[in-house]
C-alpha positions in Angstrom: 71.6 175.7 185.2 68.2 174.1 186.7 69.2 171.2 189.7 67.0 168.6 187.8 69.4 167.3 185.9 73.0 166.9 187.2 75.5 168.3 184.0 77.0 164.3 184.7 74.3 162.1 183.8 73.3 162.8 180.3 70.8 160.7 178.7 72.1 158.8 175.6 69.9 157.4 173.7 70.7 153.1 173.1 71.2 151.8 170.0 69.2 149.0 169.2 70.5 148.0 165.9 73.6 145.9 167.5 71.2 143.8 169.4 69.3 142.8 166.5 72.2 142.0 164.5 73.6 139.7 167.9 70.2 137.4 167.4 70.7 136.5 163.5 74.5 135.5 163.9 73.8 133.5 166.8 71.1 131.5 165.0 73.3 131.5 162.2 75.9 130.0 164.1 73.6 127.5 165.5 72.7 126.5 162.3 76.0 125.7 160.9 76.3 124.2 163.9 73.6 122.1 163.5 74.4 121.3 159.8 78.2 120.4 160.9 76.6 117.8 163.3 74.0 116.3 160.9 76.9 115.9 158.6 79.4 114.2 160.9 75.9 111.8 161.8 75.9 111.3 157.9 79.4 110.7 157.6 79.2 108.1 160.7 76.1 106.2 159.3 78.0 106.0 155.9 81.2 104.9 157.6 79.0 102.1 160.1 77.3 101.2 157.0 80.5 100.4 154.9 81.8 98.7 158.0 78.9 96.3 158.2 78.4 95.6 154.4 82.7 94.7 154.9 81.8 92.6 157.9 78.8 90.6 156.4 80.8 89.9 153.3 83.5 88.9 155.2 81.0 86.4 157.4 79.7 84.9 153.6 83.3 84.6 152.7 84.0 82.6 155.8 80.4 80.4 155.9 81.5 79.3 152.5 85.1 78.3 153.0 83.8 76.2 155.8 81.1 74.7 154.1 84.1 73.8 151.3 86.4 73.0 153.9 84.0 70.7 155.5 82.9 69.1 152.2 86.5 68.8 151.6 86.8 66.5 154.6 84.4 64.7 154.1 85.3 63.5 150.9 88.9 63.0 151.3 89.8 62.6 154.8 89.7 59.0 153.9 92.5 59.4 152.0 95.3 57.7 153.4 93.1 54.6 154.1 92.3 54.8 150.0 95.9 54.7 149.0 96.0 52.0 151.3 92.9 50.0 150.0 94.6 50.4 145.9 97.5 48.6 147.4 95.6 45.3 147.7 93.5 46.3 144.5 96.8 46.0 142.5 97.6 43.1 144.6 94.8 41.2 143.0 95.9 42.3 139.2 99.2 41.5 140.6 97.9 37.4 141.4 96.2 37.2 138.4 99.3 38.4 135.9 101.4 35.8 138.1 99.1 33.2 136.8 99.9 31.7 133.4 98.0 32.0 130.0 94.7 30.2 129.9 95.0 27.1 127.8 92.6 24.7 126.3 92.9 21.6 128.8 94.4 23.4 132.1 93.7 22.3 135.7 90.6 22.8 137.1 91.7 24.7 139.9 94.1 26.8 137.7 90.7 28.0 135.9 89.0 28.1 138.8 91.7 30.0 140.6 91.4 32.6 138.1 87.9 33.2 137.7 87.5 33.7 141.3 90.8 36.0 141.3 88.6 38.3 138.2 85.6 37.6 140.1 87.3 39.7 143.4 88.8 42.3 141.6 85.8 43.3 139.6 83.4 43.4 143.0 86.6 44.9 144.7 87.3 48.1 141.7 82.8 48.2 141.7 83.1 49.1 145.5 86.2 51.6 145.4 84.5 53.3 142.5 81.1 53.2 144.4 83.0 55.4 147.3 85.1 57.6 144.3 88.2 55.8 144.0 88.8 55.5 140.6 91.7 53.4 138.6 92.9 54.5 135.1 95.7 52.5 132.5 97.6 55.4 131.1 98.3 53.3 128.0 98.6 54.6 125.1 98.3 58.3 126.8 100.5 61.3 126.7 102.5 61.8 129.7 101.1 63.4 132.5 103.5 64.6 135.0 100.5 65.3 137.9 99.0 61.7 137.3 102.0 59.5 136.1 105.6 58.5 137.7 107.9 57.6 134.6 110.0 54.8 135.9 112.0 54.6 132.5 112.1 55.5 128.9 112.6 53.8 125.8 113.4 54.5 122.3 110.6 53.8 120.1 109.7 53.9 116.6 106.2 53.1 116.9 105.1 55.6 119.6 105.4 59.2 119.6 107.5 60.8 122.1 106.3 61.6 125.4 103.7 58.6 124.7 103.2 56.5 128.1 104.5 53.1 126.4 103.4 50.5 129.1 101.4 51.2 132.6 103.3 49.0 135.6 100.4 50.1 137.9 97.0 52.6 137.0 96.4 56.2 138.3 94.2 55.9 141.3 92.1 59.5 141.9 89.9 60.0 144.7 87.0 62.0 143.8 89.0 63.7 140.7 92.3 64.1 143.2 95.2 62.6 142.5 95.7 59.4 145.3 98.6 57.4 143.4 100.2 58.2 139.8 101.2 55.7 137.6 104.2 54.4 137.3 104.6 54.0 134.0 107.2 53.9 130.8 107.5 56.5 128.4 108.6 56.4 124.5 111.0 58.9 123.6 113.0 59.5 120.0 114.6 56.2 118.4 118.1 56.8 118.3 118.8 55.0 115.3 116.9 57.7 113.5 
């Protein structure tokens, strides 16, 4: 045996193949990596996105039920004073029922009584229906249960069932809503039938 080399310390030669292989998996790894974070970003924008589209619908939604509720207030937050206002409406076809018939010959201040009674209630219904309060005489009419009060019913052979017979008082409606029904009389089958 020379002394150059001590019988310990051999050479081995290194093995550079696991080295290489070390590099690819790491970038490999990095690259799922990488791909795993893009999609969670994906996911997230698709998430924020649905979110907001939710959100702004939701704000449309709510811009419009104010605009209706507002509109809504507007129109009918008079109300109360309108149901009010019919009172002396019907107060005025009250005075000029209480009158009697028109005759050849009355007073003069009978006649002129009455046309100033007519002349008040037609400038009194042109106002209210100027503003949207409108009067209808259910007459004639089927029965309505959402627009007329049936005070009483009647046997009758000349109206059908159900028919409103006589009107003591019109449907009042603001705007197309309902302020006072109509009390009214109703026919129903003749008995003696």
């Amino acid at each position: 045996m020379t002394q150059d080399t001590e019988p310990t310390q051999v050479e081995t030669p290194v093995d550079p193949a696991p080295a290489e292989q070390a590099a690819p998996q790491q970038a490999g790894a990095a690259e799922n990596a990488a791909d795993a974070h893009v999609q969670d970003l994906e996911r997230s924008v698709t998430e924020f996105k649905e979110k907001w589209l939710r959100a702004e619908a939701e704000n449309q939604n709510l811009m419009a039920r104010a605009k209706r509720d507002v509109e809504d207030a507007r129109q009918y937050a008079v109300q109360k004073f309108a149901r009010d206002v019919v009172e002396a409406a019907e107060n005025l076809r009250r005075a000029l029922d209480s009158l009697p018939a028109q005759t050849e010959g009355e007073d003069t201040v009978v006649t002129k009584m009455r046309e100033g009674i007519e002349s008040t209630e037609r400038s009194f219904l042109s106002i209210l229906e100027r503003h949207g309060i409108k009067s209808d005489n259910p007459a004639g009419k089927a029965f309505d249960a959402n627009l007329h009060q049936a005070m009483a019913e009647q046997p009758s052979a000349e109206h059908t069932p159900g028919t409103v017979m006589q009107a003591w008082t019109p449907t009042w409606t603001l705007h197309g809503r309902l302020l006072k029904p109509a009390m009214v009389v109703v026919a129903k089958a003749d008995d003696a039938q």
